[in-house]
C-alpha positions in Angstrom: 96.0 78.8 119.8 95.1 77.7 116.3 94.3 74.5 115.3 96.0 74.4 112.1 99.4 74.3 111.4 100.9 77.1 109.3 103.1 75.4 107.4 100.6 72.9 106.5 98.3 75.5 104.8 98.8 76.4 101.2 97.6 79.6 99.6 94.0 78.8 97.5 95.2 81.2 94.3 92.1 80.8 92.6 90.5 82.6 95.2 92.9 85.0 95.6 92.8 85.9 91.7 88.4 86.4 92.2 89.2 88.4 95.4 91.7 90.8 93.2 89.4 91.1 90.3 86.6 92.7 92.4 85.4 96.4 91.2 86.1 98.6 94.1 85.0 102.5 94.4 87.9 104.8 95.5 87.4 105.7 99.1 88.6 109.4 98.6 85.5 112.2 98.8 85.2 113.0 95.4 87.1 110.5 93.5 84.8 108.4 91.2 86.9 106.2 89.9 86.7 102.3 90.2 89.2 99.7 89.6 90.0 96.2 90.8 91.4 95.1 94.1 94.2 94.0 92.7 95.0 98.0 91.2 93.4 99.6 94.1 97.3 100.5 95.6 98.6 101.8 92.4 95.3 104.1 91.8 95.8 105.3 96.0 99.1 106.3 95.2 98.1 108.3 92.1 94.1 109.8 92.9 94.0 113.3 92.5 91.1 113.2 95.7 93.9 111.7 97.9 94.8 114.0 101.0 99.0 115.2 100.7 101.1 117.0 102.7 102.6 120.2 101.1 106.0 119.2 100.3 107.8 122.4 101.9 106.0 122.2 105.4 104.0 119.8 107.1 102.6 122.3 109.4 100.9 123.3 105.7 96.9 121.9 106.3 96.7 118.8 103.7 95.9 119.5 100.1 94.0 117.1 97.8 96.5 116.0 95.3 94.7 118.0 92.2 95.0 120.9 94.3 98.9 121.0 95.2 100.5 122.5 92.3 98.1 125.7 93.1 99.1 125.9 96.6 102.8 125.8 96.0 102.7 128.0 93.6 100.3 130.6 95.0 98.9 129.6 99.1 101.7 128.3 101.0 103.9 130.3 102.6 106.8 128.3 103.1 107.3 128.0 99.1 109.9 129.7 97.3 110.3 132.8 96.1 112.9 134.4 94.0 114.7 137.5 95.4 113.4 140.4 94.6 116.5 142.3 95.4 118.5 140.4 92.2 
């Protein structure tokens, strides 16, 4: 049980601003790339070292993001193909 009430506690925003504004190294193998705490999610969602699933079959093995376009368009065999009987 805590000793502190919840509602009594307010959030201390000057900390919170020098805990966002802390360099932090990408945690992908590879990436290099560092950015602030506070821009860490946005860069997850966009590093090119991040591990995806192929788009047209999760049973695909995960591709790093920089890699996808080459795997749809070339590896996986679930992508699609035109017909060649057209």
């Amino acid at each position: 049980m805590s000793r502190y009430n919840t509602r009594e506690l307010t959030p201390n925003i000057p900390m919170r601003r020098l805990i966002n504004e802390i360099v932090i190294q990408c945690k992908n193998e590879g990436c290099e790339v560092q950015c602030t705490k506070a821009n860490l999610a946005k860069h997850v969602q966009e590093c090119l070292y991040a591990e995806v699933f192929c788009p047209n079959s999760r049973t695909c093995k995960r591709q790093l993001r920089k890699d996808l376009q080459s795997h749809l368009a070339a590896e996986c065999e679930y992508r699609i193909i035109d017909c060649i009987l057209n």
